[in-house]
LOPA-894398 format. One record per atom (N, C-alpha, C): residue in one letter; x, y, z. Coordinates in steps of 0.2 Angstrom, whole numbers, plus 5000, padded with zeros to 4 digits. Layout:
% residues N
AXYZ ...
% end
This chain:
% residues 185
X500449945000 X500050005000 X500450065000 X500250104997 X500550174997 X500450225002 X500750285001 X500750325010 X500150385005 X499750405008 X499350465006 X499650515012 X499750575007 X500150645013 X499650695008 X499350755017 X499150805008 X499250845017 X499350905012 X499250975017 X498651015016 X498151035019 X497651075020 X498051135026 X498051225024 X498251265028 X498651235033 X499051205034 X499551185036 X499451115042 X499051065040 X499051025040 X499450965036 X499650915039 X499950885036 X499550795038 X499550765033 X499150695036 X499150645031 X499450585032 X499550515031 X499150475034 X498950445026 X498450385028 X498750335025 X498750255026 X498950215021 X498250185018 X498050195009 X497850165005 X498450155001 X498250124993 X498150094989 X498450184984 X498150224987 X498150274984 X498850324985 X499050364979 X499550414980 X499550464984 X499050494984 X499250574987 X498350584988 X498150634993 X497750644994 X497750724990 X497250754989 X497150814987 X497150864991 X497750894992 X497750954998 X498250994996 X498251024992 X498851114990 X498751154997 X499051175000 X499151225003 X498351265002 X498351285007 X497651315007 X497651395003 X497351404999 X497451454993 X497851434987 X498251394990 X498651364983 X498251344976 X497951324976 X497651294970 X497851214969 X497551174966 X497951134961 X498551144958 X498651164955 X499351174949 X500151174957 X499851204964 X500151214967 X500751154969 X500251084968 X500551034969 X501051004964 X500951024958 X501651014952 X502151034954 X502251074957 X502851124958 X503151094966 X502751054970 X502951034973 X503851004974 X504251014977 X505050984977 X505050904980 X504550884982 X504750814984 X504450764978 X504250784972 X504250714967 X504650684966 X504450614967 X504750564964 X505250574957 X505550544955 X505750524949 X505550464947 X505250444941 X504950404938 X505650354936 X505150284937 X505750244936 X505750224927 X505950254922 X505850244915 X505750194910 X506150134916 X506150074913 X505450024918 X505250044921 X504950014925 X504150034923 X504150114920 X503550124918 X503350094910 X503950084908 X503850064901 X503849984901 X504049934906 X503749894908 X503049864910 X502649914913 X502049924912 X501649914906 X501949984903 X501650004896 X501649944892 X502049904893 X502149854887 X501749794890 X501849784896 X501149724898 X500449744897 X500349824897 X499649834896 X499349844889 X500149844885 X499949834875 X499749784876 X500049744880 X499749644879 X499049624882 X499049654887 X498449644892 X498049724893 X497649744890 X497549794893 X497049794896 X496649744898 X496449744904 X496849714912 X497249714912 X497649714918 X497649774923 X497249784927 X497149844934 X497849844938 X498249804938 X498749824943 X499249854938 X499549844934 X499949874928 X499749944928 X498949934927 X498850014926 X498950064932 X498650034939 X498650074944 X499350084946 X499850024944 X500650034946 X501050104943 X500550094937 X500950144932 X500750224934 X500150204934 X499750274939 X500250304943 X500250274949 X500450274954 X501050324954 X501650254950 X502150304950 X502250354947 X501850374940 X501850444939 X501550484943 X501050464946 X500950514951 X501250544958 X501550504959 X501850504966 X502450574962 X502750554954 X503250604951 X503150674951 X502150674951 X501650734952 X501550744945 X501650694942 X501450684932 X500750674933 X500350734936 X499450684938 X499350694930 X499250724925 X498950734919 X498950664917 X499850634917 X500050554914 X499650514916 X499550534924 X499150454927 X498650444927 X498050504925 X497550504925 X497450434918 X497650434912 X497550394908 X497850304912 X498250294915 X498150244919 X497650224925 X497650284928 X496850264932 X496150244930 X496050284922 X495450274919 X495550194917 X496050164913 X496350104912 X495950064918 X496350074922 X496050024930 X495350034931 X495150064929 X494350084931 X494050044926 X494250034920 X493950014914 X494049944915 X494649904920 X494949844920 X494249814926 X494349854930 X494049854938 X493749894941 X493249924938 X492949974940 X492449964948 X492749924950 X492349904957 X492849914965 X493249944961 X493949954965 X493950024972 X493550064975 X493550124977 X494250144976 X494650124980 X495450134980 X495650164974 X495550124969 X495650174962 X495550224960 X494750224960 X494350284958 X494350364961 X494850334967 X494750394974 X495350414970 X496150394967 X496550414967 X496450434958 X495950414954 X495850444948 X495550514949 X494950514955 X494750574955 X495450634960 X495850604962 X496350654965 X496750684958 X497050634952 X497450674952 X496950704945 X496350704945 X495950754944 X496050804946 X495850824951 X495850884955 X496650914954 X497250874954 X497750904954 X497950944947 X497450914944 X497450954934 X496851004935 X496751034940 X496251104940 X495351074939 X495251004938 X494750984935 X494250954941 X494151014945 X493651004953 X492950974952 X492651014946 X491950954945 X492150884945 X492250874939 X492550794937 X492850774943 X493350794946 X493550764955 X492950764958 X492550794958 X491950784962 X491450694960 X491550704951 X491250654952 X491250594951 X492150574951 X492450524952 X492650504959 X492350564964 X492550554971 X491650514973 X491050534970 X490350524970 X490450444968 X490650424962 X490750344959 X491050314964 X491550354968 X491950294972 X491450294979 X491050334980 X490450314984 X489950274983 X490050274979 X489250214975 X489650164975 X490150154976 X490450084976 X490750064983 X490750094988 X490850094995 X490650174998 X490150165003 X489750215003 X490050265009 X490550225012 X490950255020 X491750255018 X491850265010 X492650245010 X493050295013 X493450295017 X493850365021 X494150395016 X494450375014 X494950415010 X494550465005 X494050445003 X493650474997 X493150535002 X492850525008 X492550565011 X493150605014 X493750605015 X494450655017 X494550705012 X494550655004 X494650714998 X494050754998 X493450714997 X493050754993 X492750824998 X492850805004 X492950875009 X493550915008 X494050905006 X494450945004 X494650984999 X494250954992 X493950994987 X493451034988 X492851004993 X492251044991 X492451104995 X492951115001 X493051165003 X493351214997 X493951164998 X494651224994 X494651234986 X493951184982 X493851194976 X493251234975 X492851224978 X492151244976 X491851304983 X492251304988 X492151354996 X491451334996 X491251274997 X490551224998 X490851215006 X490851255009 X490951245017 X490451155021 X489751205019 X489451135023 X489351085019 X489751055013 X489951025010 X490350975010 X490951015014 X491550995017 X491250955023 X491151005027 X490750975034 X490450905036 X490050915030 X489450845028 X489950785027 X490550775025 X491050735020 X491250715026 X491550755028 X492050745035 X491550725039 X490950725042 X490650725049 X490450655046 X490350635042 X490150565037 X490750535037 X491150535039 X491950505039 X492150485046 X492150535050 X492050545059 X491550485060 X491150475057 X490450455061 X490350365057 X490750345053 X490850295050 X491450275054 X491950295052 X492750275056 X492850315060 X492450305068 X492750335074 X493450355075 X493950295073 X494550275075 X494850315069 X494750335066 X495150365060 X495850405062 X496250385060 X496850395059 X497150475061 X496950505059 X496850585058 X496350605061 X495750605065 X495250595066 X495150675073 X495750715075 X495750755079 X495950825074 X496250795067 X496550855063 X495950865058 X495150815058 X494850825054 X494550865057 X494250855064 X493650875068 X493950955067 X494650985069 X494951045068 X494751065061 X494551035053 X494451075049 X493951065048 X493351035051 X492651035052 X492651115057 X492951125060 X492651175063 X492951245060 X493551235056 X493851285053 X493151285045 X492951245043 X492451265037 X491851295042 X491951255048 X491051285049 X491151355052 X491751375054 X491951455054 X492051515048 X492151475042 X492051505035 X491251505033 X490851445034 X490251445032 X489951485036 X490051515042 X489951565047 X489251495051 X489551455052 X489151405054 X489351385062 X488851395068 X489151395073 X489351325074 X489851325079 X489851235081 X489551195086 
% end
């Protein structure tokens, strides 16, 4: 499993999924903020072309594609990965884990609807999946300033996974939207 790391206004949080990065630019940042980010990976080029060549033979092969994803994403190639996530989707579209990290490096291409509604598919496919109800609050705040949108994702998250991992930095950005929403707590 992969490490998920994303910053929200100066939040820092790791989850272990399946998935690369969680969607969290610095708060104002934007998307495009995380290309520029200095800790990308280097893509391994023989490794990716590796892939590439198992998925000419097989392209329905989901782990090939989600491997290939991964490590361009992890390099913050999300544009690249995005074509291998939809690949997995198409191999295994029953996969939440996938879909959740399709629709992130969505978001990291400026493309916040579409991250919306590939974070929504990965709900119809597991209705309580953390990692998707983490992002899609951190989009609907930092993409769409859908404060009690945010709220609703997270408090759906809280109340699903009590034990949740991060689970005292979430309740901090439920109260930090519900003070944007001008919403008392």
């Amino acid at each position: 499993a992969m490490v998920l790391v994303g910053a929200l206004g100066g939040y820092v949080l790791s989850t272990a999924t399946q998935s690369a990065a969680a969607p969290t630019p610095a708060a104002g940042a934007g998307p495009a903020a995380a290309a520029a980010a200095p800790d990308a990976h280097v893509v391994d080029e023989v490794a990716l072309k590796t892939y590439r060549d198992i998925l000419t033979r097989d392209p329905k092969n989901a782990q090939a594609a989600v491997s290939a994803g991964n490590m361009l994403y992890d390099a913050k190639r999300f544009e690249e990965s995005i074509g291998f996530y939809q690949q997995a989707m198409a191999a295994n579209g029953g996969d939440a884990n996938i879909s959740t990290d399709l629709g992130t490096a969505l978001w990291y291409t400026g493309r916040t609807d579409a991250a919306l509604a590939q974070y929504a598919v990965s709900l119809a496919i597991e209705p309580t999946h953390a990692q998707t109800l983490y992002n899609m609050g951190i989009v609907k705040s930092e993409g769409k300033r859908d404060y009690h949108g945010a709220v609703t994702a997270w408090q759906t998250l809280l109340a699903n996974h009590p034990q949740y991992a991060n689970a005292a930095t979430v309740r901090t950005m439920i109260a930090d939207a519900q003070r944007k929403a001008g919403v008392a707590n």
